[in-house]
Short mmCIF file of the C-alpha atoms (twelve columns), coordinates in Angstrom:
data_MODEL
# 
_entry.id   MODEL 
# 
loop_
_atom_site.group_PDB 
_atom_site.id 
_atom_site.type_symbol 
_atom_site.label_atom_id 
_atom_site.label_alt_id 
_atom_site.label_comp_id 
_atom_site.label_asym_id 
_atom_site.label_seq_id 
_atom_site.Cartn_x 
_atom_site.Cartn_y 
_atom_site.Cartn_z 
_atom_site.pdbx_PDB_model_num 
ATOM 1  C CA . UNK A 1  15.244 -33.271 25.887 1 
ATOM 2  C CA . UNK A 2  17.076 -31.033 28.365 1 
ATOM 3  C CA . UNK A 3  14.999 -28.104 26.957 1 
ATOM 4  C CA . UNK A 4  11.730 -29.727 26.705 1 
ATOM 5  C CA . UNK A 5  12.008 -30.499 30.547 1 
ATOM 6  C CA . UNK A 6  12.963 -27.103 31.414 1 
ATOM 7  C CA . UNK A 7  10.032 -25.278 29.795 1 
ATOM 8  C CA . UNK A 8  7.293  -28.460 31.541 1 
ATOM 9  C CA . UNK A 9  8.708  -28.715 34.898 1 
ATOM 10 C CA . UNK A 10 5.738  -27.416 36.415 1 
ATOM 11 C CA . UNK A 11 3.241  -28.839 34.257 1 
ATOM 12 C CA . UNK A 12 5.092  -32.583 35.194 1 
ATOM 13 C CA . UNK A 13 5.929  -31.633 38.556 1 
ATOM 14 C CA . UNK A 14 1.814  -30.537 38.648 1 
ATOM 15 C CA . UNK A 15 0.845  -34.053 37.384 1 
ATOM 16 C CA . UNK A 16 2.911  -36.343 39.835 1 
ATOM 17 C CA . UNK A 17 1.345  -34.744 42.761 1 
ATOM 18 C CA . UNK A 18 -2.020 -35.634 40.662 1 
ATOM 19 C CA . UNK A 19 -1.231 -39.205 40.532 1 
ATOM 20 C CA . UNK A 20 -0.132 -38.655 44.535 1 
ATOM 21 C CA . UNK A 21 -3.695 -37.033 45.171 1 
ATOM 22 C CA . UNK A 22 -5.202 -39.823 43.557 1 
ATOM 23 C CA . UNK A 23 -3.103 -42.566 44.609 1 
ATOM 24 C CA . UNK A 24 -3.884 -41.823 48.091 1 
ATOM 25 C CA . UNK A 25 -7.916 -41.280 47.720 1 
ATOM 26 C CA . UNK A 26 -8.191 -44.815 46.235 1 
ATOM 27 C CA . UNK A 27 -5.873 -46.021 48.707 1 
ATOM 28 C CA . UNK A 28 -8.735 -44.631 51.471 1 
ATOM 29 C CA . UNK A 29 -7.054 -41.669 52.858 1 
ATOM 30 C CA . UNK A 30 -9.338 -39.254 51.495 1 
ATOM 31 C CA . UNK A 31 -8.322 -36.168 54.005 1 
ATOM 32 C CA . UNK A 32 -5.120 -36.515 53.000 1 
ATOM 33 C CA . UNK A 33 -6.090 -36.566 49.255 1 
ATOM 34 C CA . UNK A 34 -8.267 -33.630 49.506 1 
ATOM 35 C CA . UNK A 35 -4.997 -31.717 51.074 1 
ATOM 36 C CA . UNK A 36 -2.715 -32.847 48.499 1 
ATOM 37 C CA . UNK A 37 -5.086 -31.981 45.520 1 
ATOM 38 C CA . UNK A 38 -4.125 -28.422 45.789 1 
ATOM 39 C CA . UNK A 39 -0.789 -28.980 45.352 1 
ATOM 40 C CA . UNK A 40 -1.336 -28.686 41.194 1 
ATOM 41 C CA . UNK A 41 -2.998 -25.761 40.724 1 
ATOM 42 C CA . UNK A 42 -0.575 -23.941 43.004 1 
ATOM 43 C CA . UNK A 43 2.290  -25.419 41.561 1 
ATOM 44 C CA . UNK A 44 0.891  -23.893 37.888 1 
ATOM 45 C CA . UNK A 45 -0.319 -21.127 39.462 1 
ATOM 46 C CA . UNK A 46 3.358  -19.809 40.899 1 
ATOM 47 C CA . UNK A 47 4.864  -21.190 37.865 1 
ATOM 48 C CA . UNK A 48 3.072  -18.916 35.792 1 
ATOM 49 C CA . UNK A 49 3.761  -15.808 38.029 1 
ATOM 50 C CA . UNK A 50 7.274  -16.644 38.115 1 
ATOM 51 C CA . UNK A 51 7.654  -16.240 34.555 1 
ATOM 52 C CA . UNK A 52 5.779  -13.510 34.100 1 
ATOM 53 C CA . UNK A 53 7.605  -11.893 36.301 1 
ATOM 54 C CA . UNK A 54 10.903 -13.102 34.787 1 
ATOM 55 C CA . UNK A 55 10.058 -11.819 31.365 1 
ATOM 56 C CA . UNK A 56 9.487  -8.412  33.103 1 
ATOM 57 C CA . UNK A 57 12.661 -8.282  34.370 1 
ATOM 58 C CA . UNK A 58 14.298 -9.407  31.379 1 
ATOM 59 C CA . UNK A 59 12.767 -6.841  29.102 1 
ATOM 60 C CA . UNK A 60 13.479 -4.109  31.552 1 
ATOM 61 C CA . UNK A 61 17.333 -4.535  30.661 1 
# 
């Protein structure tokens, strides 16, 4: 389990703030929403840079 969360932080950490985005856009604060539903691409988007820079380092050694 420990591993599974390790590798899929980002992509659950991504879908909470989802469910926040969405939460708050049916809850009528839809500037607020519109901010927040940003939050998961960057999230996946630094996730995937931070690996690829990590496996760049690691095959340098």
């Amino acid at each position: 389990m420990k591993k599974i969360i390790e590798v899929y932080y980002p992509v659950i950490l991504a879908f909470i703030c989802l469910l926040y985005s969405v939460g708050l856009g049916l809850s009528g604060n839809t500037a607020e929403a519109q901010y927040t539903a940003h939050w998961p691409g960057t999230i996946l988007l630094f996730a995937i840079a931070i690996r690829q820079r990590r496996r760049d380092h690691n095959s340098r050694k």
